[in-house]
C-alpha positions in Angstrom: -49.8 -85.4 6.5 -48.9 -87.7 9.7 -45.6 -88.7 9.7 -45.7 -92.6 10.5 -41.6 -93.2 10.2 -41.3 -93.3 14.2 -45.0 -95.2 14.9 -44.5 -98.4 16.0 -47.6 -99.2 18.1 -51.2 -97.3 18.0 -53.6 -96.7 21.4 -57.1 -96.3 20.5 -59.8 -94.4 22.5 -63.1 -93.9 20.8 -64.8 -93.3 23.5 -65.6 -88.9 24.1 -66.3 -89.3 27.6 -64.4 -89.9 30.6 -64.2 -93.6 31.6 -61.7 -96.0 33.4 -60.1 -97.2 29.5 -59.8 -93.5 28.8 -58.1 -92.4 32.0 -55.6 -95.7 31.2 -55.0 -94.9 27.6 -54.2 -90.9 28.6 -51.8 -92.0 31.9 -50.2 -94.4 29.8 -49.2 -93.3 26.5 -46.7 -90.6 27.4 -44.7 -92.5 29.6 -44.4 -95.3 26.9 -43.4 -92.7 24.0 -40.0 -92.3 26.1 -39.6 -96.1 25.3 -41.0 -96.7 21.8 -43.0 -95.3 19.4 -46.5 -95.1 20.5 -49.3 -93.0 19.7 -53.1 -92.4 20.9 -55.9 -92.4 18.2 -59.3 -90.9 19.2 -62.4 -88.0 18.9 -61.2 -86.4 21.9 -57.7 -86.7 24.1 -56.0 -84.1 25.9 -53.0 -81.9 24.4 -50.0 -83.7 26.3 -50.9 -87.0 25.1 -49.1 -88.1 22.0 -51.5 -88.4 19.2 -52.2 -88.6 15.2 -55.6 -87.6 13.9 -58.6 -90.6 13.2 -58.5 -90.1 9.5 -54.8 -90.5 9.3 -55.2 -94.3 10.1 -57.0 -94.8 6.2 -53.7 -93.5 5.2 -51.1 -95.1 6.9 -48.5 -96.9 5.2 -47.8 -100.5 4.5 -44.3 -100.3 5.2 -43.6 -102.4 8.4 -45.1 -104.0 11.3 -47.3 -102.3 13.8 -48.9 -102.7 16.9 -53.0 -101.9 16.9 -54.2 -101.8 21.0 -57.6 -101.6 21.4 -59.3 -101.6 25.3 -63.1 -102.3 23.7 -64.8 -104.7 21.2 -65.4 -101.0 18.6 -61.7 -100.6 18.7 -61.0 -104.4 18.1 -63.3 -104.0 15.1 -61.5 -100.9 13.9 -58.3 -103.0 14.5 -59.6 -105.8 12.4 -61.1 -103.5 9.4 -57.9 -102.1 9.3 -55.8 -105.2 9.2 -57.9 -107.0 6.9 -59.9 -105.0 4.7 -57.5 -102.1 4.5 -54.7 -104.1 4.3 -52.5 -102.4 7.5 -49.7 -104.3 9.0 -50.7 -104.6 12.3 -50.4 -107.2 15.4 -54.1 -106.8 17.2 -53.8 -106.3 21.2 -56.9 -106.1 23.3 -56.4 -105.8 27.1 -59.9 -107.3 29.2 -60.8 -106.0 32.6 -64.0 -107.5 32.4 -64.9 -110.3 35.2 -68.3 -111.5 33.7 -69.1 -114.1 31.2 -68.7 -112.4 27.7 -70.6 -112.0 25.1 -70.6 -114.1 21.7 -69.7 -111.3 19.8 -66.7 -110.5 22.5 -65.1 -113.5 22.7 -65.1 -114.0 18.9 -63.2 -110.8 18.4 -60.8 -111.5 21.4 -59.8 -115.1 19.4 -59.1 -112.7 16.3 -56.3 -111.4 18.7 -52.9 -111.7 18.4 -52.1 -111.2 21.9 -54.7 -110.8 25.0 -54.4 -109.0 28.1 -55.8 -109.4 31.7 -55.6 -106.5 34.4 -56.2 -109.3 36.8 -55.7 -113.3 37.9 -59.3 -113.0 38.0 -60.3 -111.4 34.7 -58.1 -114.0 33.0 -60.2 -116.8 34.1 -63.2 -114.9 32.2 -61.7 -115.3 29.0 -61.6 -118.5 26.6 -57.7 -118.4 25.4 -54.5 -117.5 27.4 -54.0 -113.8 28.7 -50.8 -112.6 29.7 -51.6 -110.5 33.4 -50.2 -107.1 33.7 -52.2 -105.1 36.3 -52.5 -101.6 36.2 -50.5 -98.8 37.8 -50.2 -95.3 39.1 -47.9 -92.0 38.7 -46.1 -92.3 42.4 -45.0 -89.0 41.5 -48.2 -87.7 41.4 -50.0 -89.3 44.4 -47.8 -89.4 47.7 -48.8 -88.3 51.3 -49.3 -84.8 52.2 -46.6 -83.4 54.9 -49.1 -81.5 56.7 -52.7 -83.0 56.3 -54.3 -80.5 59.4 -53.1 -77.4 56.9 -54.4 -79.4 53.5 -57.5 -80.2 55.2 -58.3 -76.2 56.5 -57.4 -75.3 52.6 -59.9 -77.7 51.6 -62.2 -76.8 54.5 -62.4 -79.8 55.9 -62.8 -80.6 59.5 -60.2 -82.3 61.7 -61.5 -85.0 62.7 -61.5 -88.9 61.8 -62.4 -88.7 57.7 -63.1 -91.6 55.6 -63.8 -91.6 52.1 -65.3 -93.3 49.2 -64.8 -91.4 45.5 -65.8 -92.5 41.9 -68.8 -92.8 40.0 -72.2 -92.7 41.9 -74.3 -95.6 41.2 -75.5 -98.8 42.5 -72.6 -100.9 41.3 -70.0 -98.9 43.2 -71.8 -99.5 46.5 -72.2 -95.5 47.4 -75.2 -96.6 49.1 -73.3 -99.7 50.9 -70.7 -97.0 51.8 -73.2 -94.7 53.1 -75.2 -97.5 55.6 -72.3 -98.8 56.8 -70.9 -95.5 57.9 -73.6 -94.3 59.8 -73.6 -96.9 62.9 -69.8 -96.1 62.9 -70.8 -92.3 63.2 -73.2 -92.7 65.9 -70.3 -94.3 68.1 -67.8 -92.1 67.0 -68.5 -88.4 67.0 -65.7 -87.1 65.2 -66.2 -90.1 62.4 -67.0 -88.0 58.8 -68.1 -89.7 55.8 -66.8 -88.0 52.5 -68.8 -89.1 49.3 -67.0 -87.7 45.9 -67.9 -88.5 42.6 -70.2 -87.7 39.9 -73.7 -89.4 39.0 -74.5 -89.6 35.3 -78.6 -88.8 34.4 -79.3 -92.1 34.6 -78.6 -92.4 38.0 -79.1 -89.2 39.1 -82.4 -90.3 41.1 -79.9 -92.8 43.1 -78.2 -89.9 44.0 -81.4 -88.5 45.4 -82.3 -90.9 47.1 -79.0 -91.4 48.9 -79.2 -88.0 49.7 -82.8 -88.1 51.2 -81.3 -91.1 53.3 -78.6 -89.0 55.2 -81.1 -85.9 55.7 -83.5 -88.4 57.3 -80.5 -89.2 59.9 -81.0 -86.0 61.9 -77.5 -84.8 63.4 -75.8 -87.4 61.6 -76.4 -85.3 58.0 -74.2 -82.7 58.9 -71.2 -85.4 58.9 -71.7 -86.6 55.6 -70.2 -84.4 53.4 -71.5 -85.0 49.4 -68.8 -83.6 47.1 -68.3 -82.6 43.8 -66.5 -84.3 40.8 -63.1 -83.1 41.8 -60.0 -82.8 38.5 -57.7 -85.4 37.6 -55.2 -83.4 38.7 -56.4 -82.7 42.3 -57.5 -85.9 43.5 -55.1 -86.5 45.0 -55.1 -83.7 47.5 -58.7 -85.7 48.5 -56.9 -88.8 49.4 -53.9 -87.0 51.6 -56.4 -85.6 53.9 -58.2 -89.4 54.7 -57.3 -91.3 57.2 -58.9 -94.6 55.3 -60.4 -95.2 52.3 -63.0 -97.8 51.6 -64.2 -99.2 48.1 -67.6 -100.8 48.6 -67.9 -101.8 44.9 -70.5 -104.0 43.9 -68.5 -105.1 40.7 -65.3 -104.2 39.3 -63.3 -104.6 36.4 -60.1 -103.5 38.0 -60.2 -100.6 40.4 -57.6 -97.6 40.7 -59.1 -95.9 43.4 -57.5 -97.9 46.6 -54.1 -97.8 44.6 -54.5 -94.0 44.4 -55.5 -93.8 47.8 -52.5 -96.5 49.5 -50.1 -94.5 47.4 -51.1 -91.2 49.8 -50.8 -93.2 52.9 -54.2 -94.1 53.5 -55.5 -97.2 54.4 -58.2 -99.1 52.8 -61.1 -101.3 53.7 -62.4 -103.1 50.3 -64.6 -105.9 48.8 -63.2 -109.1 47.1 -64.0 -107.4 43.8 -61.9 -106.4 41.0 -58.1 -106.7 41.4 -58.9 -106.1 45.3 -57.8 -109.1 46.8 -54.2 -108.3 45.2 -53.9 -104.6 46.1 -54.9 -104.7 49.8 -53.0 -106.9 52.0 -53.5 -107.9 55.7 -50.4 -104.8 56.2 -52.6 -102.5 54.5 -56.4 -102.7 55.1 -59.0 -105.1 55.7 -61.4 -107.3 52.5 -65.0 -108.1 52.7 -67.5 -109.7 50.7 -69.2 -107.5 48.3 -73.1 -106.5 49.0 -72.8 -107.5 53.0 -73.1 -104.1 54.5 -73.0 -105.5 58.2 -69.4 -107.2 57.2 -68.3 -103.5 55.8 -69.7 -101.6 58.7 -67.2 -104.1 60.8 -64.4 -103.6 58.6 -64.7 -100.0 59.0 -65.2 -100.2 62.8 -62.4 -102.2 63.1 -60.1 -100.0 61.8 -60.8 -96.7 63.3 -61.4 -98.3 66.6 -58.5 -97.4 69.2 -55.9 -98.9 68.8 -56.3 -97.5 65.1 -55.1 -100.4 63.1 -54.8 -97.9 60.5 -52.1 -96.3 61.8 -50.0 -99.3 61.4 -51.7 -99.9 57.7 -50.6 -95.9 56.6 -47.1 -96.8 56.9 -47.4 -100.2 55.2 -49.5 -98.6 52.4 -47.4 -96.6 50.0 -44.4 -98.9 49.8 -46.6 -101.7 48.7 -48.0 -100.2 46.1 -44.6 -99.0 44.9 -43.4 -102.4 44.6 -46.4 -103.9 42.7 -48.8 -100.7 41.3 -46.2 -98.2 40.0 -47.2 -97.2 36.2 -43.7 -97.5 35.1 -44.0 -101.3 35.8 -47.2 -101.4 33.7 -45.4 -99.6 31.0 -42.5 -101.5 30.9 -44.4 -104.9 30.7 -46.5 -103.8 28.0 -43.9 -102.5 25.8 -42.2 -105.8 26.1 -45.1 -107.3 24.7 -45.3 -104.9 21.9 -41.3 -105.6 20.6 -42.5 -109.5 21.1 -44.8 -108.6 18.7 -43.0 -106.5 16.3 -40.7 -109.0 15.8 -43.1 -111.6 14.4 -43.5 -111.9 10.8 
């Protein structure tokens, strides 16, 4: 039986697969266990994580207050079954990254809330009632720059030359196609310019995948410096950032976007659209914004920044302090587990 004496606060994930609200739920929950008593709920999370089994929720006691934290409308309904038809004491938290207009079913559940949260400025002007910001973070400790990038990149076998790289889920909403034309007049004027492409397509958009890669082969001596990669682990992405020198995020849409934290935390520059939390993570020190969908704009963006003198140079060195002042997970953490004591101490 689950012992619920020490559970103050519980992190659903329902989803099986990998996704952005997984990845937060699994960075974030053991570094809030050293602070309170918070557990993960789900079908599938990984051993290190601190969790209690789905069908111990029917059980758990009435004794005290608790803190239910659901990241998706099936997880606010759990919350909700539980509080009300159950009968669970719990405080209902439901964190929005979205930047659309939400459905009716969405933002009823989100006024069922007892406290909402934004990832971004701009997500919180989505939402109908007032959200309390608290952007996301990363593991510094985990993503830092490489002291010898020629040596990382010949383990990788990699080439020496200029790299830049876009990673994540292939599809039309990330912009791997934007990414791709925008890099390949910079490659014609720069011959040591290589395009890295990493990520994974789901079978729905496998053909996009395709067809991107029908695109470079099409592009004669240019193929050979676009370089489509595999899915790489959580736990070696970072190696793929130390060896860039800049990253660029092309997306379409975004709810929040890790990637150009992950990547500034390395060292490495980035070139980003106004997407997202974007516009708060890359600075004027640290890369260059540009509207989403205008692949000329990007292609500048990019040539501006490898063009001698590299400006990226001077963005590398500004890079990982800024996002240890304003991305660090500990910082997410700790403003979230403020939230949850707030609660706890409500009747």
């Amino acid at each position: 039986m689950t012992d619920f004496t020490t559970i103050d606060v519980i992190a659903p994930n329902f989803k099986k697969r990998l996704s952005g609200v997984t990845a937060t739920v699994v960075r974030l929950v053991p570094i809030q266990a050293r602070e309170i008593g918070i557990v993960a709920t789900g079908p599938v999370l990984p051993d290190h994580v601190p969790q209690i089994p789905l069908a111990a929720l029917i059980t758990m006691p009435r004794d005290r207050l608790r803190v239910w934290h659901a990241r998706r409308n099936v997880e606010m309904i759990a919350g909700l079954a539980l509080k009300h038809l159950l009968r669970k004491r719990l405080k209902l938290v439901f964190t929005s990254a979205s930047q659309r207009q939400q459905t009716g079913l969405t933002r009823w559940l989100i006024r069922q809330m007892d406290a909402v949260v934004a990832t971004s400025d701009r997500t919180a002007k989505y939402l109908e009632i007032p959200a309390q910001v608290i952007m996301h973070g990363i593991d510094l400790d985990d993503y830092a720059p490489s002291p010898d990038r020629a040596a990382l990149r010949a383990k990788l076998g990699l080439p020496n030359g200029t790299l830049v790289g876009c990673y994540g889920r292939i599809r039309h909403q990330k912009g791997t196609d934007a990414f791709i034309e925008a890099m390949l007049p910079a490659m014609r004027q720069h011959p040591d310019l290589h395009a890295l492409v990493m990520g994974r397509a789901t079978d729905k958009h496998a053909n996009y995948l395709a067809e991107l890669k029908t695109r470079v082969a099409a592009q004669g001596d240019l193929a050979a410096r676009v370089h489509f990669l595999p899915e790489a682990n959580v736990e070696a992405m970072a190696d793929w950032y130390r060896i860039l020198d800049l990253y660029v995020a092309p997306q379409r849409w975004e709810g929040f976007g890790l990637t150009p934290i992950e990547a500034m935390a390395c060292g490495v520059p980035v070139v980003a659209t106004r997407v997202g939390a974007f516009e708060k993570i890359v600075t004027p020190d640290t890369g260059l914004l540009v509207p989403p969908d205008e692949i000329d704009a990007l292609a500048a963006a990019i040539d501006t920044a490898i063009a001698p003198p590299e400006p990226f140079k001077t963005w590398s060195t500004n890079a990982r302090p800024h996002v240890a002042e304003h991305f660090s997970i500990q910082r997410e953490a700790n403003e979230l587990t403020t939230l949850y004591r707030r609660l706890l101490t409500q009747s």
